[in-house]
Every structure is written in structure tokens, then in C-alpha cells.
N, C-alpha and C positions, 0 to 999 in steps of 0.2 A: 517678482524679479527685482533685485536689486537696480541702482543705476549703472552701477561698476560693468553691472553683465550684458545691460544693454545697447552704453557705448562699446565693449568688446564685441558683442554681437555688429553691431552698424559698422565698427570700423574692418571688421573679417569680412563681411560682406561689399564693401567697396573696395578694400582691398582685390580681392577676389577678380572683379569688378573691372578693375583697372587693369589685373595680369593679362585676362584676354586679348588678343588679337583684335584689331577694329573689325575684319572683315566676318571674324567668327562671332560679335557682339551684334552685329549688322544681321548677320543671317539668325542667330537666335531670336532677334527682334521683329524679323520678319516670318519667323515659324510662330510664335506667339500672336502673331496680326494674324494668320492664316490660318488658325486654331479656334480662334473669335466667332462666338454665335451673331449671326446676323441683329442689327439693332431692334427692329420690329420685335424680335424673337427676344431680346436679350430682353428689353424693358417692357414690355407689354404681353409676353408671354405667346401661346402657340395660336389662339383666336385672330388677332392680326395679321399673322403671319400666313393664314388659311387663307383668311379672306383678298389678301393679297395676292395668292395663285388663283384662288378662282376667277377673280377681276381679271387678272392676268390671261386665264386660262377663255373667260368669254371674249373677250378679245382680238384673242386670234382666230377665231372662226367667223 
């Protein structure tokens, strides 16, 4: 990729960017937060995350 094509690409994408509405920028960015695999999950994969409920889960009884 050229450079030409990918300050055109940066600048349609901020452009873009900036047309948005705040409140519709706001709520894309909070649909994106709410999309987000839990951190346990995201960096250390599904063993963590297991062992988390279990803990969790003796716990309560």
C-alpha cells in the first residue's frame, strides 16, 4: 500500500468519524464496551475464567 492511499484511507475514516452525531458516537462506543469478552477470558483464555465460577460458585453455599 502505497503512502498516498493510506493517508486517504486515515483521513475518510476521521472524516467519517467526525460526521457522526456525539450521541450516536457515544452509543456505538458503548455497544462496542458491551460486545467485550470479559478480561479473565480475553487474556488468559477459558481456564481462568472456569475457575472463577467455581470459586464463585462454592461460595455461595
Amino acid at each position: 500500500m502505497k503512502s498516498n492511499d493510506y493517508v486517504k484511507y486515515i483521513t475518510q475514516t476521521v472524516v467519517k468519524y467526525i460526521d457522526q452525531p456525539k450521541n450516536e458516537r457515544k452509543r456505538n462506543r458503548l455497544e462496542k464496551k458491551d460486545m467485550k469478552e470479559p478480561f479473565l477470558f480475553r487474556w488468559f483464555g477459558v481456564i481462568p475464567y472456569i475457575l472463577y465460577y467455581y470459586v464463585k460458585r462454592k461460595r455461595g453455599k
